[in-house]
Structures are given as C-alpha cells and as structure tokens.
Steps between C-alpha positions, in 0.01 A plus 500: 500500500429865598105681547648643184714395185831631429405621219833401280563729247457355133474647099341139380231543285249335747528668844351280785310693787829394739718727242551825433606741159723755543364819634522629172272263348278493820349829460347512142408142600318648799325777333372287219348277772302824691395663126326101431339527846405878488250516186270196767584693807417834419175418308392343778466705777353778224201247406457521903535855539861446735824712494709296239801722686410261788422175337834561308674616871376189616569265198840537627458448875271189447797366249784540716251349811477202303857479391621482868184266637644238205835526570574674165462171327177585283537699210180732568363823430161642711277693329104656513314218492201511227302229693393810743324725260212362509468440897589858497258632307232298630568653876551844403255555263803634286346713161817466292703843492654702771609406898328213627312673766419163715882397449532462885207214503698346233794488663370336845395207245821493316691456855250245588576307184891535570456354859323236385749423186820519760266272725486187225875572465575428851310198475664418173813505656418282791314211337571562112312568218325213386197635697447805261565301171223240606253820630576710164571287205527642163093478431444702833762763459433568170099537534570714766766738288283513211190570736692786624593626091102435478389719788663805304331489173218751606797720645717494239155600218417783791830619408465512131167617430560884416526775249610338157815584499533406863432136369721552230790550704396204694503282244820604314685461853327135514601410157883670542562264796320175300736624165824551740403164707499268125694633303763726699848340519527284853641807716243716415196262557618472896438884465206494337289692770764802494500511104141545528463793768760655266334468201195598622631794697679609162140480314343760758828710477441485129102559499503694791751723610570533128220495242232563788272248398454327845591625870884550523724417778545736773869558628448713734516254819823358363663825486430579866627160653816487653756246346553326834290458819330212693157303345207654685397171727162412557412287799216226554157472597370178575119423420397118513259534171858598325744275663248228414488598142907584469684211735338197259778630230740319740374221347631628091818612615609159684418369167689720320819494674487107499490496151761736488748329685474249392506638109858623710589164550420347154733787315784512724500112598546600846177354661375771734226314704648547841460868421114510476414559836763755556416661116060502664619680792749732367235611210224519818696701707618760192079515449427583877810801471386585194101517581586721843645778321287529209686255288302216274516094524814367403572204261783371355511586102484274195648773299850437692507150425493611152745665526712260677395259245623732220846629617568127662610751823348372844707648745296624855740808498323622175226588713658675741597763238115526359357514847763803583425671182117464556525602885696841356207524220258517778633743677500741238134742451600626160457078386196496694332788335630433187291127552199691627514705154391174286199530337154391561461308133830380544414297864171430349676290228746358766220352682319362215846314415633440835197340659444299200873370508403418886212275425712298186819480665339352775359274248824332411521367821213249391722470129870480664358185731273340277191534705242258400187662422280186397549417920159644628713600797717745366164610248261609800834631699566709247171599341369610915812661546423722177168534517536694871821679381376636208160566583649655821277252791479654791374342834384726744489406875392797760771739453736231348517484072725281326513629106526286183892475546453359870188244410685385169812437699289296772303330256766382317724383803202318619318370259866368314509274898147417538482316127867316586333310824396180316797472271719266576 
C-alpha cells in the first residue's frame, strides 16, 4: 500500500475517503465544504482583531499540510480555531473592533502552542495514544473547553453593551443564527454562522445605508482594493507572559482532533487510530505556519463532519478542492475588505452566540460519554476547572502570569491524577 490511496474513481452513493467523484462532482462538493468552514473561520480571527484574508490564506495551507502529513487518508478540513479567542484577548488586551494592535505577541504564543501540539504528535506516533486518553478523559477535556466558553462571557457582554439599537442588532443576529440553527433545513444549520452575518449585515444595509436610523456601512475601502494580491503577513513576537497564556490551548486542540478522528472512524468504518499521531502533528505544524505569518490556531472542524455525515461523501480529495478555493479566497483584498466591512452589532451578536456555543458544545463531551457526575472526582475536577476559567484565576510569579485558561487547564489535569492515586 502506497503513502497515498489510489483514489479509484466511483459514483456510489457513499464515497469512502480512498475514492474519488468525478471532477465534475468534486468541485461543488469542495466549495460546499470551504462555505461550512468559512462562516467559523472568518468570525474568528475578527473577534481577535486578525486579517480573515490570512486566516482564510492559511485555512488552506494548514489543510493541505495535514492532508500530506496523513497520507491523504483523513477526511479533514483546518480551520480558525475558536479555543484561541480567549488566550488572545487575554494577552493583547484586545478592545473588540479594529486591528489587533498586539497581534505580534499573539502570534509568538500561537507558534508556541503549535510546537508544542506537533510535539505530543511525535510522541503519539512513537508510543501511541493511550497516554493522552488516560491524561485527558472526557471530564478533563470538557471542563477545560467549557472553562475556555466561560472565560468569554465578560468579552462577549463588553461587546454588546451599546446604543439601543446597537443591542438590537446584536440580538436579532443572535436569535437569526439560534432560528436558522433549529429550525433551518439540515444544509443550512452547518451554515448557520454565515446566514447570520448575512442577515445581520442586510439589517444595517436596511436601517442604515437606507432608512438612516443607525450608522451605515462604509464602501469605500472595498472599492479601492485590488481583486488579487498577496495577504499582508504579520510576523511573531515572543513574550513568555503570552506564550504561557496561549501554548496551554495545545492541550483543547489534541482533544479535539481525537475526538474527531475518531468521530472519522465511527462514520466511515475505517478505524483511523494509527492516524492520530500523524493527524496531532500535521494540525501542530499548520498552527506554527499559520501563527508566523499572522495566521490564527488551526483545528480541524465539526462543521465538515456534518457535512460528510449529510452527503454520505468522505473522500480526502474533497478537501483538496476547498483548501485550493480558500488559498485563492485569501489572496484576494477585495474579500478581505469586504470582511473588514461587517458591522460592529453584527460581531457583537456573533460573540454572544459563538462563545456561548463554545462553552455547551464542549459540554456534550460530558453528555456523549456519560460522565458520571455523582463521582466526587469528576465534581471537584470540573467545578475547579470552572471556577478558575470563568472567574479568569490568574497566578502571578515575578514576571511569569498564567491566566484563568492556563490555571483551569492545570487544575483540571492535576487535580483529575491526584484524586485517581488510591483507586484501585
């Protein structure tokens, strides 16, 4: 067997990732892949105050990185990874609208977090990963994800609090995406982040540029930005009190991409195990690219697997096509300034919803594995872990701080071990 399939080509209504649809098919197939990615990956980097032109750019890069590092075998798309935001924020002091002026510190911290991702990886691949299941079981990972949600409530209310109709738009953009996420039909609710920067972009168009009743939209940046050119790159800076903050989201996005392939395996019923390690250091090494050029974290998405799950298509070469299209999104300005154009209500809603959706997706870990909550050791795991997340902890040594995100991550690796030592 070859580093990479054949790829036969097939028109079966399941499509297995070693197969391939005609070209024809391929394409749409592709783009419907990037448009369920893009609504996550260009909110992101906004919340953060990045180039989405460059978190897009590098969407693609990072996808096609981990494409080749497994071999093409795992179905996978890389995208801004939400489990950064509040790190981010945190280090740069971020207010919530405009350039992230500290965006260099940021990125030191998000290369730190990379190196240390690809580094479990390599040590995934050499001894397995039975080590990082037993470390992070379901009660850990998921205090730690909703810790992170948590940590951005007082964010995400900074962000709404406003003129009237500043909340208003908020709030109509928060209930659009709830409204599209119930009761849209399934295609639309992997979208549901798009719908809602439409909608709400719409309302302002509407109330803004039209009736005058709130601030309008100003074109004027879109209109002088070239249709093609290169994503203005940003590089590092590398400050310990940031890297300490930043590199602990390692930690989130080795659970995510566990669960993820092995959600892979479980809908395909092709086990992907052996394709961990490779899958940690191929998502590590697209973060550390990414993070050096101005780029966000990377994850893989949930919102693919949906999509997978939906069309019953799993084929690797699918992503090829989205991480193309994406790579050519990014290096167009006009898309960028277009992004840069979305309203200040509108994000403020996004955030209420998004970093809500954080905190109670990360939830389900504790519902999907039937965590026991009457055991006093997953109760005081979890209700530490919290408690320093959302409260937002921080322990300050000389020059050294580790935030709520860092201490709620410790706390819950360690305190999960130290009440296991008598069990037998």
């Amino acid at each position: 067997m070859g580093y990479f399939p054949n790829w036969r080509r097939t028109e079966n209504v399941t499509v297995l990732p070693d197969e391939r649809l005609p070209w024809g098919a391929a394409f749409p197939m592709g783009v419907q892949h990037l448009l369920a990615m893009s609504g996550s990956t260009i909110v992101a980097p906004l919340l953060m105050g990045f180039d989405p032109n460059v978190a897009v750019f590098f969407s693609g890069i990072g996808t096609l990185i981990f494409f080749v590092l497994t071999g093409g075998r795992v179905p996978s798309y890389l995208g801004s990874s939400f489990a950064f935001i509040a790190v981010v924020i945190a280090a740069t002091g971020y207010a919530g609208s405009g350039a992230n002026p500290n965006m260099a510190v940021a990125l030191g911290g998000i290369v730190a977090a990379g190196a240390l991702y690809a580094l479990i990886g390599l040590v995934v691949m050499a001894v397995g990963s039975g080590w990082v299941e037993k470390l992070m079981p379901p009660a850990v990972t998921g205090a730690i994800g909703v810790a992170i949600g948590l940590n951005l409530a007082p964010v995400a209310v900074g962000q709404l609090k406003g003129t009237h109709s500043h909340m208003l738009i908020a709030l109509a953009t928060v209930l659009c995406m709830a409204l599209v996420s119930v009761y849209g039909p399934r295609a639309s609710r992997r979208i549901a982040v798009l719908i809602a920067i439409l909608f709400g972009y719409l309302l302002v168009l509407v109330l803004g540029n039209g009736a005058g009743l709130v601030p309008g939209i100003d074109f004027a940046a879109v209109a002088a930005a070239p249709w093609f050119g290169m994503p203005k790159f940003v590089h590092p800076e590398f400050n310990w009190t940031a890297v300490s903050l930043i590199a602990p989201v390692a930690i989130v996005l080795v659970a995510e991409n566990l669960g993820h392939i092995k959600a892979l395996g479980s809908i395909t019923g092709q086990s992907m195990d052996r394709y961990i390690g490779r899958g940690f250091l191929g998502d590590g090494l697209a973060t550390m690219l990414s993070g050096a050029n101005g780029g966000t974290g990377v994850t893989t998405y949930a919102e693919n697997i949906g999509v997978m799950a939906m069309t019953k298509v799993y084929s690797t070469l699918i992503f090829v096509v989205a991480a193309l299209f994406a790579i050519l999104l990014g290096m167009s300005p006009k898309f960028g300034a277009i992004l840069q154009t979305i309203p200040g209500p509108v994000l403020a809603g996004l955030a209420v919803s998004v970093f809500g959706l954080i905190a109670s997706a990360m939830a389900r870990i504790w519902v999907d594995n039937k965590v026991d909550f009457s055991d006093p050791r997953n109760l005081f795991t979890v209700g530490v872990a919290l408690i320093f997340g959302g409260g937002d902890f921080t322990v300050n040594i000389g020059q050294f701080a580790l935030g709520g995100i860092g201490t709620s991550t410790l706390a819950a690796l360690i305190l999960y071990q130290i009440l296991g030592l008598k069990r037998s």
